[in-house]
DRENPA-3360 file (N, C-alpha, C; in nm, 2 decimals, always signed):
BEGIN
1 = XXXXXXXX = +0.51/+7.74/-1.42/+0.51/+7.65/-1.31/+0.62/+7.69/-1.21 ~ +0.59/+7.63/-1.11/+0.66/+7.67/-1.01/+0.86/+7.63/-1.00 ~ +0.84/+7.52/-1.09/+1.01/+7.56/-1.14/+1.09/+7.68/-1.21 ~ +1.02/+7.75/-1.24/+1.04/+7.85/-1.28/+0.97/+7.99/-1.28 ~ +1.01/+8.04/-1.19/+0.96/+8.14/-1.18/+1.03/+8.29/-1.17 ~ +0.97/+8.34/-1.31/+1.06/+8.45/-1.35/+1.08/+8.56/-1.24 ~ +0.92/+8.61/-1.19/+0.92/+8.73/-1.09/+1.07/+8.69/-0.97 ~ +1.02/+8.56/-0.94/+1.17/+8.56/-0.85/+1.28/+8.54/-0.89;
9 = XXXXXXXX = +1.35/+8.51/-1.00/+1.46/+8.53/-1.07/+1.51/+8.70/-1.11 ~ +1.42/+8.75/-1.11/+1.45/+8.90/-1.11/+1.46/+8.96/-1.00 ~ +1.37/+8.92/-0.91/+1.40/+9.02/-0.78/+1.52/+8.96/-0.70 ~ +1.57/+8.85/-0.75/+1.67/+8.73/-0.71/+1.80/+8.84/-0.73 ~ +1.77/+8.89/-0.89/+1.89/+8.99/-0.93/+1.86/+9.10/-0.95 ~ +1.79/+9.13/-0.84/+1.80/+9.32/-0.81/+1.72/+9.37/-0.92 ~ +1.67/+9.31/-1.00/+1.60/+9.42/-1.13/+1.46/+9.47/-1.05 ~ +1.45/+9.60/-1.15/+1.31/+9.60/-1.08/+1.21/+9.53/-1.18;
17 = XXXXXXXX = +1.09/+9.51/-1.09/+0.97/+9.44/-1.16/+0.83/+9.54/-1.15 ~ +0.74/+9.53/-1.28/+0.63/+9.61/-1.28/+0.52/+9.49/-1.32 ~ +0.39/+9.51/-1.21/+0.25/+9.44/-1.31/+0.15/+9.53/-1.24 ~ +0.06/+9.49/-1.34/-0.11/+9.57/-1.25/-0.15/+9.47/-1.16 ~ -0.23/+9.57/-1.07/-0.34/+9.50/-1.00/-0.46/+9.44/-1.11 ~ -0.51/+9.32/-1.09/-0.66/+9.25/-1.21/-0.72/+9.22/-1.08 ~ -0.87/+9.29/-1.17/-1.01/+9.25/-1.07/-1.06/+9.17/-1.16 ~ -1.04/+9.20/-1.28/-1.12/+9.13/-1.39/-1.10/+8.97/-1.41;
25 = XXXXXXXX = -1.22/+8.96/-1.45/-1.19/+8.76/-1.52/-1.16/+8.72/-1.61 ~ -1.16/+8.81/-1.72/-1.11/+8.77/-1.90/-1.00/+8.78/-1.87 ~ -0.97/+8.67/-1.92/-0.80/+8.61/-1.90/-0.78/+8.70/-2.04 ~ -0.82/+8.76/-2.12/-0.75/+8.84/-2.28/-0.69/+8.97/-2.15 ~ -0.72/+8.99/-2.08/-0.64/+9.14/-1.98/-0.51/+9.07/-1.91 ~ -0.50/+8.96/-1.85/-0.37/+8.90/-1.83/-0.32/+8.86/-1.98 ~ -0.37/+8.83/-2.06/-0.26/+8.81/-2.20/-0.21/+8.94/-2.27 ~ -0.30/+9.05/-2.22/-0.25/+9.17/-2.28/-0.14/+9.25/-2.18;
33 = XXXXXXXX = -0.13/+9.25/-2.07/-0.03/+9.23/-1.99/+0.07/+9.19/-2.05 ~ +0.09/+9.06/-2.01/+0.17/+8.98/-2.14/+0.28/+9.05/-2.25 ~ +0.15/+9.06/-2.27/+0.23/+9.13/-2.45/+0.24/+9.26/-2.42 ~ +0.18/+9.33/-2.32/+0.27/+9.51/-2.31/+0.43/+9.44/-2.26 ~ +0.44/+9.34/-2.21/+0.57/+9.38/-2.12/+0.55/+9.33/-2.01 ~ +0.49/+9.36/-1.94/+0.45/+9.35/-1.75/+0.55/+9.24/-1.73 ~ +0.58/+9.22/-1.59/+0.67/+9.15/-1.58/+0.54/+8.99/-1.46 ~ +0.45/+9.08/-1.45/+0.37/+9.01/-1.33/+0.24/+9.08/-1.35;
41 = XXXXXXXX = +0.17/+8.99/-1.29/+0.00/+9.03/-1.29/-0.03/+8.97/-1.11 ~ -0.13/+9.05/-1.05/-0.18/+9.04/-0.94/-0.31/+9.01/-0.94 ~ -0.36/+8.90/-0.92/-0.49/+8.85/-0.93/-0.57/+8.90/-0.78 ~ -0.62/+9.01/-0.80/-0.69/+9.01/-0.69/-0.83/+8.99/-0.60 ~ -0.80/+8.94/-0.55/-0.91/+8.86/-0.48/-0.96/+8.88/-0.31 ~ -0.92/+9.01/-0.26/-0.93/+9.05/-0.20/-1.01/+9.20/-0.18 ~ -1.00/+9.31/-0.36/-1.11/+9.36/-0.34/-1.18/+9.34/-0.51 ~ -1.24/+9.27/-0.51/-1.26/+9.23/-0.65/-1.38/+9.07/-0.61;
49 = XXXXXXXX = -1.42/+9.04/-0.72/-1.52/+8.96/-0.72/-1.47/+8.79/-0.71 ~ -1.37/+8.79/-0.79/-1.25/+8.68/-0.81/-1.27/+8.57/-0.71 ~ -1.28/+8.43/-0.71/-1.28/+8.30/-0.66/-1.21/+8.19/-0.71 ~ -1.13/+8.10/-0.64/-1.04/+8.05/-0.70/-1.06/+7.98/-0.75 ~ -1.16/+7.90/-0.83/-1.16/+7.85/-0.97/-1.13/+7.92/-1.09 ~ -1.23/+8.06/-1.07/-1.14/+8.18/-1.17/-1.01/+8.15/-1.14 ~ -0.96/+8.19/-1.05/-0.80/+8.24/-1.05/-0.71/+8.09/-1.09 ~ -0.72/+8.03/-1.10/-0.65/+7.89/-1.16/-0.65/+7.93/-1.30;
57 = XXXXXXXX = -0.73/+7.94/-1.37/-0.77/+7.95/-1.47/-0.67/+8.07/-1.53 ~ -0.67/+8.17/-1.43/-0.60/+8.30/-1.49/-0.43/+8.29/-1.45 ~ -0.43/+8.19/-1.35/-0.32/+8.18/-1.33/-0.23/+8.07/-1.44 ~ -0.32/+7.98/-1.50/-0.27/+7.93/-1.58/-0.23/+8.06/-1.75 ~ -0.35/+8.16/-1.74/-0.37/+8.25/-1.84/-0.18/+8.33/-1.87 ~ -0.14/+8.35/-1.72/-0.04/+8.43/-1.70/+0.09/+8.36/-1.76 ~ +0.11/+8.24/-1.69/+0.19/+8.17/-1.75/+0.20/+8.15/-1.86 ~ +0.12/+8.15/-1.96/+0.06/+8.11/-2.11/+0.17/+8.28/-2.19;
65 = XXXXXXXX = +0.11/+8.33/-2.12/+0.16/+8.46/-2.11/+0.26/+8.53/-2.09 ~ +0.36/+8.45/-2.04/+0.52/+8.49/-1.99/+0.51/+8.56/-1.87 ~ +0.42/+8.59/-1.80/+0.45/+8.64/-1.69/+0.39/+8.57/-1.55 ~ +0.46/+8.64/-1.41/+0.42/+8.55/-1.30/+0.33/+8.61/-1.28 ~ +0.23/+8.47/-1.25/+0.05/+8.51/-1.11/+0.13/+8.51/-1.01 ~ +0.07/+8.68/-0.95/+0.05/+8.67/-0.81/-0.03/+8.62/-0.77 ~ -0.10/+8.60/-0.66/-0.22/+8.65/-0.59/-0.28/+8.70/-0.46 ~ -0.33/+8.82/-0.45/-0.33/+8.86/-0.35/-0.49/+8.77/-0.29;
73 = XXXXXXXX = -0.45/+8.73/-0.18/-0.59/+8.67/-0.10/-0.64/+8.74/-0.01 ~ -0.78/+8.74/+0.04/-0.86/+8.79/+0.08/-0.83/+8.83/+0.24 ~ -0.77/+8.71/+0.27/-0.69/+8.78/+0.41/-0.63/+8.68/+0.47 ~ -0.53/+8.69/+0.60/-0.39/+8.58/+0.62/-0.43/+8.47/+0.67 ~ -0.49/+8.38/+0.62/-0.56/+8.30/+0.69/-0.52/+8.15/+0.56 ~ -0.47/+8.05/+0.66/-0.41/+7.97/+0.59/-0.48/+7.88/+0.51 ~ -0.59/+7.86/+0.53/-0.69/+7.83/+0.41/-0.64/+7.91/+0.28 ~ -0.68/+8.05/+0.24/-0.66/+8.11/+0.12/-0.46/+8.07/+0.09;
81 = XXXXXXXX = -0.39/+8.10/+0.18/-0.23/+8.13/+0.16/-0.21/+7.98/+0.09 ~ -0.33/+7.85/+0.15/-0.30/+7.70/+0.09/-0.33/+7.68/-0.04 ~ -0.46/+7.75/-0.08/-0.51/+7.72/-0.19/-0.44/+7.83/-0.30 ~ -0.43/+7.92/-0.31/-0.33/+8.00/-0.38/-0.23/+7.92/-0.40 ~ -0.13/+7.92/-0.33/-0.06/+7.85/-0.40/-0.04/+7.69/-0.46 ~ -0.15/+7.62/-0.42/-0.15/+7.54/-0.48/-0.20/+7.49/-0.59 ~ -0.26/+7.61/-0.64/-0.31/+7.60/-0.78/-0.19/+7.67/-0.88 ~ -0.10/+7.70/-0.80/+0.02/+7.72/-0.92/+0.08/+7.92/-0.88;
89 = XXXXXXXX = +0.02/+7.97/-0.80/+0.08/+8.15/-0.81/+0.23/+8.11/-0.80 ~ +0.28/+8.23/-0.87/+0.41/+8.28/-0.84/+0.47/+8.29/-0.71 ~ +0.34/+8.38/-0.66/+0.39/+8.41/-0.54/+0.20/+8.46/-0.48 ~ +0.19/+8.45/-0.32/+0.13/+8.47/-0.24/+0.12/+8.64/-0.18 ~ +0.01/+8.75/-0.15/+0.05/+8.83/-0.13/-0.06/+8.86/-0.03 ~ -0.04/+8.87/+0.08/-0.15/+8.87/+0.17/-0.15/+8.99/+0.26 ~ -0.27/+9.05/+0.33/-0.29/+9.16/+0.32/-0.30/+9.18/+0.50 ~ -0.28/+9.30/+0.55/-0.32/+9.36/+0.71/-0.18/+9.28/+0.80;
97 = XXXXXXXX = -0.08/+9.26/+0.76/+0.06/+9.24/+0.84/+0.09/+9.29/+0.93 ~ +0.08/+9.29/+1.03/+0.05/+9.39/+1.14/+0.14/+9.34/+1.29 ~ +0.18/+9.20/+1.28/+0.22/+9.19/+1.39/+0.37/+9.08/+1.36 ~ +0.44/+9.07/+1.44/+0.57/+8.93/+1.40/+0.46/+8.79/+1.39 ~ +0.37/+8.81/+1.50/+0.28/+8.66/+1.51/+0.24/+8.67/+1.35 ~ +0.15/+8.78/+1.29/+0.08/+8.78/+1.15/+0.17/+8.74/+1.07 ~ +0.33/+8.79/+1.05/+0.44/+8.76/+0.97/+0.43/+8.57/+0.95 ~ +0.39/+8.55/+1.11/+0.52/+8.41/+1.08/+0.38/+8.32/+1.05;
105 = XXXXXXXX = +0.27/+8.39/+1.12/+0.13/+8.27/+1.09/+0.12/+8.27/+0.88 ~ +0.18/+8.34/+0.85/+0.22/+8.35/+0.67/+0.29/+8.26/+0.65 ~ +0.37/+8.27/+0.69/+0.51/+8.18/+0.63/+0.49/+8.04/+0.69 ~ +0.43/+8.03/+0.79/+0.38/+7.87/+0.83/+0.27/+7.81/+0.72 ~ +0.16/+7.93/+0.71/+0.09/+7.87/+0.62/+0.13/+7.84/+0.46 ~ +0.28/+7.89/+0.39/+0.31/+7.90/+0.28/+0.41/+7.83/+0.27 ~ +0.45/+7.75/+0.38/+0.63/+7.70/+0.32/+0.55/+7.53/+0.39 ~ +0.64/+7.45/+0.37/+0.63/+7.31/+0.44/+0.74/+7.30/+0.55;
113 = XXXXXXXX = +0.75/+7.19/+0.60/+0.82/+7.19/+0.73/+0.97/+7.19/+0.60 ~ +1.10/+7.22/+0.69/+1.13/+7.24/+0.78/+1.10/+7.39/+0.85 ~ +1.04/+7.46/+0.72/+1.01/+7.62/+0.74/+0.92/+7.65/+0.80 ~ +0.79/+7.60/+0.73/+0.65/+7.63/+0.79/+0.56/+7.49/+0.79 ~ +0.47/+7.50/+0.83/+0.33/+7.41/+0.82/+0.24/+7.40/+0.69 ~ +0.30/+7.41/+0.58/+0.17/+7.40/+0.47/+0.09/+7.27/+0.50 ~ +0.02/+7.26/+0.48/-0.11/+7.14/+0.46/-0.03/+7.08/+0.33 ~ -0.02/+6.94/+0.34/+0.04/+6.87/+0.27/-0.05/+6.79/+0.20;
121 = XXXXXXXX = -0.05/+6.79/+0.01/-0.11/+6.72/-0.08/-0.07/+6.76/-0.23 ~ -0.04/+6.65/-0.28/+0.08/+6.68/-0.37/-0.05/+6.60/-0.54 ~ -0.19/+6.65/-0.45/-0.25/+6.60/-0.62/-0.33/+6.74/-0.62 ~ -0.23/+6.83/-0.67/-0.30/+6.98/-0.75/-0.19/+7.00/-0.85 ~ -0.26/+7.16/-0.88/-0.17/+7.19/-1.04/-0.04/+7.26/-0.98 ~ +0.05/+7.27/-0.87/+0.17/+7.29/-0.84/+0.26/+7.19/-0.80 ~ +0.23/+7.07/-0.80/+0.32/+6.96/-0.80/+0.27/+6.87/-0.95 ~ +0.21/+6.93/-1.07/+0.19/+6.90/-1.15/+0.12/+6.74/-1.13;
129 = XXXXXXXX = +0.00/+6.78/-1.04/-0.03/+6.67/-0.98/-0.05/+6.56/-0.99 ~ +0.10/+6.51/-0.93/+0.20/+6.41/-0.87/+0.26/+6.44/-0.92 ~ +0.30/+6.48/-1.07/+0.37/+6.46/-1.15/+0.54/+6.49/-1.12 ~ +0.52/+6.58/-1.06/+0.69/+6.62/-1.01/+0.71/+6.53/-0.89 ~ +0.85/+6.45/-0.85/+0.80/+6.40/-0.71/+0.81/+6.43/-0.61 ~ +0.75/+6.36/-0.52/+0.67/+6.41/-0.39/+0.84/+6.53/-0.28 ~ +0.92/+6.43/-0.30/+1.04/+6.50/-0.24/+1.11/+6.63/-0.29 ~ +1.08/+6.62/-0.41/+1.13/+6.71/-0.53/+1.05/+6.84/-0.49;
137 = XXXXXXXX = +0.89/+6.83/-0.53/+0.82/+6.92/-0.48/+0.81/+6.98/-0.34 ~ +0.82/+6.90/-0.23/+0.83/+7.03/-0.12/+0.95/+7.13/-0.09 ~ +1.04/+7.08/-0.14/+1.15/+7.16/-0.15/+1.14/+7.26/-0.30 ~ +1.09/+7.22/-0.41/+1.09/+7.30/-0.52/+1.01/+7.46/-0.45 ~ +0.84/+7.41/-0.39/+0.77/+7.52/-0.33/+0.87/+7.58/-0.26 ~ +0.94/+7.55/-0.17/+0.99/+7.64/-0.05/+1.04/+7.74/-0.08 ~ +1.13/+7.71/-0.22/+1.21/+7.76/-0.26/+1.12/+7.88/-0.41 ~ +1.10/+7.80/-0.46/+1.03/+7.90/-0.57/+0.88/+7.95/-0.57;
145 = XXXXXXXX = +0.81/+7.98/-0.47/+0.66/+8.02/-0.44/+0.75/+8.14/-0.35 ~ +0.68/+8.25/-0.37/+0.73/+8.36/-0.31/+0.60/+8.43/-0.23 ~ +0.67/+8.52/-0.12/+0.54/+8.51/-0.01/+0.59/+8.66/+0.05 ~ +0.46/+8.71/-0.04/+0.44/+8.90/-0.02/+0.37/+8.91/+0.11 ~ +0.42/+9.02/+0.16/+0.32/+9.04/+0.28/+0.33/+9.22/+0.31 ~ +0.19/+9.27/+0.32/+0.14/+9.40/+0.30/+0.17/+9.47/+0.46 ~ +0.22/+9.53/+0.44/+0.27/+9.63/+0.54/+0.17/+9.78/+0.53 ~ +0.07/+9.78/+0.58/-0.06/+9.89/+0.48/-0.11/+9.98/+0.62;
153 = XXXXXXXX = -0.11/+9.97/+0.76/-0.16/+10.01/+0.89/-0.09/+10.09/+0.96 ~ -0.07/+10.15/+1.07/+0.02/+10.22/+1.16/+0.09/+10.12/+1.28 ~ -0.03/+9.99/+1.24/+0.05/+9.90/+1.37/+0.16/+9.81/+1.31 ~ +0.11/+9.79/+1.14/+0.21/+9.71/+1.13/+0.39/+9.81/+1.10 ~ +0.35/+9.96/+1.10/+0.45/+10.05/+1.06/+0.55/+10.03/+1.21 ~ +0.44/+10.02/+1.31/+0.52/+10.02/+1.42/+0.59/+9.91/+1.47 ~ +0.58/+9.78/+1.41/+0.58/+9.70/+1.41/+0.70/+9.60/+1.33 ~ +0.71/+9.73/+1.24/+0.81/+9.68/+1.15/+0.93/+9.59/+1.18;
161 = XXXXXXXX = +1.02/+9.66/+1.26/+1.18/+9.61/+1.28/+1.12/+9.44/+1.32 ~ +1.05/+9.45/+1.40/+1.01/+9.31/+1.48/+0.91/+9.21/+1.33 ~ +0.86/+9.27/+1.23/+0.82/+9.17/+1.14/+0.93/+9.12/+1.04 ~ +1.05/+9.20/+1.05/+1.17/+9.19/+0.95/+1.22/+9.11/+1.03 ~ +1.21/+9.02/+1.15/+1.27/+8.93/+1.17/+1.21/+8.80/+1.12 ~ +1.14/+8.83/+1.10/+1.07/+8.66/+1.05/+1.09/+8.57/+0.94 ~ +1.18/+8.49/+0.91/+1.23/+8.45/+0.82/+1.14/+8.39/+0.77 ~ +1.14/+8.41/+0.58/+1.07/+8.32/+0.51/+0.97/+8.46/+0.43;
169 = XXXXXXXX = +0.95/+8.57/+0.49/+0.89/+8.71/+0.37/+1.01/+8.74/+0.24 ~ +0.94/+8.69/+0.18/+0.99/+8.79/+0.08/+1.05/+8.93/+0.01 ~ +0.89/+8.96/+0.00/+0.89/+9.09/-0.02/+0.83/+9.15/+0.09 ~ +0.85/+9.29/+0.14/+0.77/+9.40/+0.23/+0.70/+9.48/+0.10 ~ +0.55/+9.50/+0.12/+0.52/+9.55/+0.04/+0.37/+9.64/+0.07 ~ +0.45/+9.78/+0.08/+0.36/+9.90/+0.14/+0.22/+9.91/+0.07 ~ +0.11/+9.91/+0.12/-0.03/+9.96/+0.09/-0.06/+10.08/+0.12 ~ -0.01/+10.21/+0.03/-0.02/+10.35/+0.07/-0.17/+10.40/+0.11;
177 = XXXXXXXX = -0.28/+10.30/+0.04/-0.42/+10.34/+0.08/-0.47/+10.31/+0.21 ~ -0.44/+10.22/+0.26/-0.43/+10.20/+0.40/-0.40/+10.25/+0.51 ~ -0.27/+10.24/+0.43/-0.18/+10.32/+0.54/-0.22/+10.49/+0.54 ~ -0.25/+10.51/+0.45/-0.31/+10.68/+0.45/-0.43/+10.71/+0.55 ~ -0.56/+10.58/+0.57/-0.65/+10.62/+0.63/-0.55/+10.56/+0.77 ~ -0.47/+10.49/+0.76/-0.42/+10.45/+0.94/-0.37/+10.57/+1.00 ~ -0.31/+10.68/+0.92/-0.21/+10.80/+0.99/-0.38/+10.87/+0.96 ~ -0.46/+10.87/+0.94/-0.56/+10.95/+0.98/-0.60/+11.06/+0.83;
185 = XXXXXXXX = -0.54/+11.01/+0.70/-0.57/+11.08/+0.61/-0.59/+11.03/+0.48 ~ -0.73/+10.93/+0.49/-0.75/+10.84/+0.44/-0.75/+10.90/+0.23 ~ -0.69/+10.80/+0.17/-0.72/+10.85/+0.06/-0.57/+10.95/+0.02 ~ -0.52/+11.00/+0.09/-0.43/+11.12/+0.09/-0.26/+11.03/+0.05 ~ -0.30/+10.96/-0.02/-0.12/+10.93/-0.05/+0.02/+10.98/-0.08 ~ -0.04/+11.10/-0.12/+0.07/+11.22/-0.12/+0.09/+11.22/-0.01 ~ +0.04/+11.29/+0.12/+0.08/+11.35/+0.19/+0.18/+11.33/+0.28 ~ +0.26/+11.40/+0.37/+0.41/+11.37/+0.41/+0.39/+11.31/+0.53;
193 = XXXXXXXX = +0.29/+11.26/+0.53/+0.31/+11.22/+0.70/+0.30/+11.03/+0.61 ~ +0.21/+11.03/+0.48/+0.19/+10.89/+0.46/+0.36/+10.88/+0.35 ~ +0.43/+10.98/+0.31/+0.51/+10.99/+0.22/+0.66/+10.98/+0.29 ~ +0.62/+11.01/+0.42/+0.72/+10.95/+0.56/+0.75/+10.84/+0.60 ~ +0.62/+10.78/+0.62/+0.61/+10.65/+0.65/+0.66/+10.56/+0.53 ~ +0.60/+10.63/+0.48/+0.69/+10.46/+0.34/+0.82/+10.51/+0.32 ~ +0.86/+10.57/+0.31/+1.02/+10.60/+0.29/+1.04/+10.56/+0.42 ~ +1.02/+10.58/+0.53/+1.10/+10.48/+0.68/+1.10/+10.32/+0.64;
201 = XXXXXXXX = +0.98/+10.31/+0.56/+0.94/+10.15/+0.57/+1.08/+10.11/+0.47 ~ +1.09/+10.20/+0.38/+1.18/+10.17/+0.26/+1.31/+10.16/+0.30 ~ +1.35/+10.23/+0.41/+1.51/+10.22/+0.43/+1.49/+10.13/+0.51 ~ +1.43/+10.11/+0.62/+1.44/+9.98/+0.73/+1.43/+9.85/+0.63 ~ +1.37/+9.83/+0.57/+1.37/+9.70/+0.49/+1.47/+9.67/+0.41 ~ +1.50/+9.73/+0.31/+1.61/+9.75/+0.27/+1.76/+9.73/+0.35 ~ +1.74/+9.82/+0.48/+1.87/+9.74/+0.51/+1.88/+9.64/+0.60 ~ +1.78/+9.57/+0.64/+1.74/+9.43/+0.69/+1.76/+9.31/+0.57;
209 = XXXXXXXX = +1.80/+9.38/+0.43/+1.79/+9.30/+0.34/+1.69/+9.27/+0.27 ~ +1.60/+9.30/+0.29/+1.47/+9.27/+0.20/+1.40/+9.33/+0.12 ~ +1.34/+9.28/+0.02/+1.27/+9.30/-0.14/+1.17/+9.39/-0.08 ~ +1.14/+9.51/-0.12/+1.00/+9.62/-0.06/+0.94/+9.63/-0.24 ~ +0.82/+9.65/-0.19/+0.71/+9.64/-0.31/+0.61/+9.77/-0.28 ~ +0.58/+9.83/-0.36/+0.45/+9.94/-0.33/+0.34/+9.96/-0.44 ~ +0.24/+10.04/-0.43/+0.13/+10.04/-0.51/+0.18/+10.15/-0.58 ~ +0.16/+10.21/-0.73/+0.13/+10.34/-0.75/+0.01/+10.38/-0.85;
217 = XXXXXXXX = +0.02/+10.50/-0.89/-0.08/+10.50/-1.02/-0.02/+10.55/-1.12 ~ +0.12/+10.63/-1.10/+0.15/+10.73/-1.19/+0.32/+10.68/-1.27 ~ +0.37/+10.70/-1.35/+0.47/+10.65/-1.41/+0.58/+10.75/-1.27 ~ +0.55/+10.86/-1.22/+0.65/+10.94/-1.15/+0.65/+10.91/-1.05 ~ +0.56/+10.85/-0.97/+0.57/+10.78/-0.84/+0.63/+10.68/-0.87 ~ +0.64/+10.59/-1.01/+0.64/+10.43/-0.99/+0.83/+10.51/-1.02 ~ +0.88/+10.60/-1.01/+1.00/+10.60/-1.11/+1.07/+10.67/-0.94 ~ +1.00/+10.75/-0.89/+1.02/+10.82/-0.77/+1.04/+10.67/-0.67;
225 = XXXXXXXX = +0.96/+10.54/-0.63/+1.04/+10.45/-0.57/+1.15/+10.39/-0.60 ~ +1.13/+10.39/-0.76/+1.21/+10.28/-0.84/+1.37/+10.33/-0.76 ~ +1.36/+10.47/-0.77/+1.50/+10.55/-0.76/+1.56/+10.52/-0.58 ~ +1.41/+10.48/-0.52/+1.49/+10.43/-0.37/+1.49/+10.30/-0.36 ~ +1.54/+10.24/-0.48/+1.54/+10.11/-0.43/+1.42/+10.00/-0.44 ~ +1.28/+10.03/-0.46/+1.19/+9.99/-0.43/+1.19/+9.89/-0.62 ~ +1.18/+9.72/-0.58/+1.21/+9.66/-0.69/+1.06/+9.61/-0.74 ~ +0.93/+9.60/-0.63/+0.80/+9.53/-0.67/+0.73/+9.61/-0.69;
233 = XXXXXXXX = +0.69/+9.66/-0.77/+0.58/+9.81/-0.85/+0.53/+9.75/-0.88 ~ +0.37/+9.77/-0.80/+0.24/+9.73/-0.87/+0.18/+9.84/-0.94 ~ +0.16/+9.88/-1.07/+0.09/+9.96/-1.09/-0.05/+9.98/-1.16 ~ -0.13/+10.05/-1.08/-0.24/+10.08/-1.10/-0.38/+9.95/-1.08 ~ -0.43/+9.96/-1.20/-0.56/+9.80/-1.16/-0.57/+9.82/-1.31 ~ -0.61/+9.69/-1.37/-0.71/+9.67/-1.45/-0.79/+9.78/-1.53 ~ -0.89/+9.77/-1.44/-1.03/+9.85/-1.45/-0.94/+9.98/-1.49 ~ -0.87/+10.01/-1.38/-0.87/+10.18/-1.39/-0.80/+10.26/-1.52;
241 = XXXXXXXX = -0.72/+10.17/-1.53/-0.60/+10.19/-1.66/-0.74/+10.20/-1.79 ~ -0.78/+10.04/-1.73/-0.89/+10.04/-1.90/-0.96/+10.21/-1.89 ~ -1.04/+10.23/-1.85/-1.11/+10.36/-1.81/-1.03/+10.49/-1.83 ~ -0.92/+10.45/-1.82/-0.82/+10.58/-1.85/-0.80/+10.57/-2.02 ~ -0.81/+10.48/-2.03/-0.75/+10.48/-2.20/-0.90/+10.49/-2.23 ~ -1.04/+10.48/-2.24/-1.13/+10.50/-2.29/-1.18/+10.60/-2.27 ~ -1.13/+10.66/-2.19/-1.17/+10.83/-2.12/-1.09/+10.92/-2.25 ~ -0.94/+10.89/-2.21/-0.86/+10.97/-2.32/-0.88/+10.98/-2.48;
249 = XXXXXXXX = -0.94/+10.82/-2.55/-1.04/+10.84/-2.65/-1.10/+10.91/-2.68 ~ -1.18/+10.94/-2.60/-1.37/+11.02/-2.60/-1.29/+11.15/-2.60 ~ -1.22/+11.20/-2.48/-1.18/+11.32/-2.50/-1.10/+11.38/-2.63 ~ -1.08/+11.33/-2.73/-0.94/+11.30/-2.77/-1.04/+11.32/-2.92 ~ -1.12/+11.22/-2.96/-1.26/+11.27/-3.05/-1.33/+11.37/-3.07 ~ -1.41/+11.38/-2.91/-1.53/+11.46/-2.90/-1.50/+11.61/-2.91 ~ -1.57/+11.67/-3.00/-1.55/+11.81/-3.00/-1.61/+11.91/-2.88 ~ -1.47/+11.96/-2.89/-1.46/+12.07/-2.71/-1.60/+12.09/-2.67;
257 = XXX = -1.71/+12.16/-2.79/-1.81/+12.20/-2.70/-1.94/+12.15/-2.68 ~ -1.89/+11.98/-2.67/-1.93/+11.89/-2.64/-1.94/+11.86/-2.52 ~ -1.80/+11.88/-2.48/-1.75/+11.79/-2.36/-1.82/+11.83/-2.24;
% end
């Protein structure tokens, strides 16, 4: 629940944090999570099948599970930023941040007054509906619902200094796939022009004070940001990990002149 929420208690104290990206709906993949360790799971719903009845469900899965629901939503638009969190996420992570207006139209849609504009109704599963009270709970959200926002394009790279003013982001949190087709080399996340850019994104944020988050796939990328600082590591998806471990099976079996 939203009184406690571990993911922000750790990025609170500088640790770093690791979860996958989930497309999937069997909540047994957020409980295995869980039990590897993960610190967080990212429900995503942005490129994935996922609807938020699922995601309640999984979000309850997570907690069951010791770790925090993210969820990333489909895009900044305060309808999804409302409902996400009101069904209980950890934290909100929303996607194409691009401008100071995109920054603050987030944090309006995620905080209540005095901070932002949430749509006010206190009978869902984040004010344990009613159950916590009504005064208790908008100040509880303000404070413990945490609010990611994707830094993934060239406008919002350009954009940066002026979205780091906007009080109430959490985390800055780079989308290297995006941002690879925005510098013109779509897919190419190696490359130095996209390997540039996130390392600017990484020291500007950082010394604005703020939590930076990135995508990876590999234990040496996720170890290569960990080393600048970078505390929100999402790594990999779901799907792809499963697929990698079923792949390395077969390989791992089948005889060579088979394969």
């Amino acid at each position: 629940m939203i009184q406690d929420n571990p993911l922000q208690k750790s990025l609170t104290a500088g640790q770093t944090t690791v979860g996958p990206f989930c497309k999937m709906s069997e909540p047994t993949i957020y409980e295995l999570a869980g039990l590897a360790g993960f610190d967080f799971a990212i429900i995503d719903m942005e490129h994935g099948p996922l609807g938020f009845e699922t995601a309640q469900q999984l979000v309850r899965t997570c907690e069951l599970a010791g770790i925090s629901p993210v969820i990333r939503i489909p895009a900044n638009q305060a309808e999804y930023v409302q409902r996400a969190l009101d069904i209980g996420a950890h934290a909100v992570q929303a996607p194409e941040i691009n401008t100071p207006a995109d920054a603050q139209r987030l944090v309006d849609a995620a905080k209540f007054h005095p901070v932002g504009q949430r749509g006010v109704c206190r009978f869902v599963r984040a004010a344990q509906y009613t159950q916590i009270d009504k005064q208790k709970y908008f100040g509880l959200a303000n404070r413990g619902q945490l609010v990611v926002a994707h830094i993934e394009g060239q406008t919002g790279f350009e954009n940066l200094d002026a979205i780091l003013t906007v009080t109430g982001i959490d985390v800055l949190f780079i989308g290297p796939y995006d941002l690879s087709q925005s510098l013109g080399v779509p897919g190419q996340t190696d490359h130095p022009r996209v390997q540039d850019a996130m390392t600017d994104i990484v020291n500007r944020s950082r010394a604005a004070g703020k939590t930076v988050g990135t995508f990876v796939e590999t234990s040496e990328q996720a170890v290569h940001w960990m080393n600048r600082g970078v505390l929100y590591i999402a790594y990999s998806v779901d799907v792809g990990l499963l697929l990698e471990a079923f792949r390395s099976v077969v390989e791992s079996v089948r005889p060579s002149d088979q394969a």
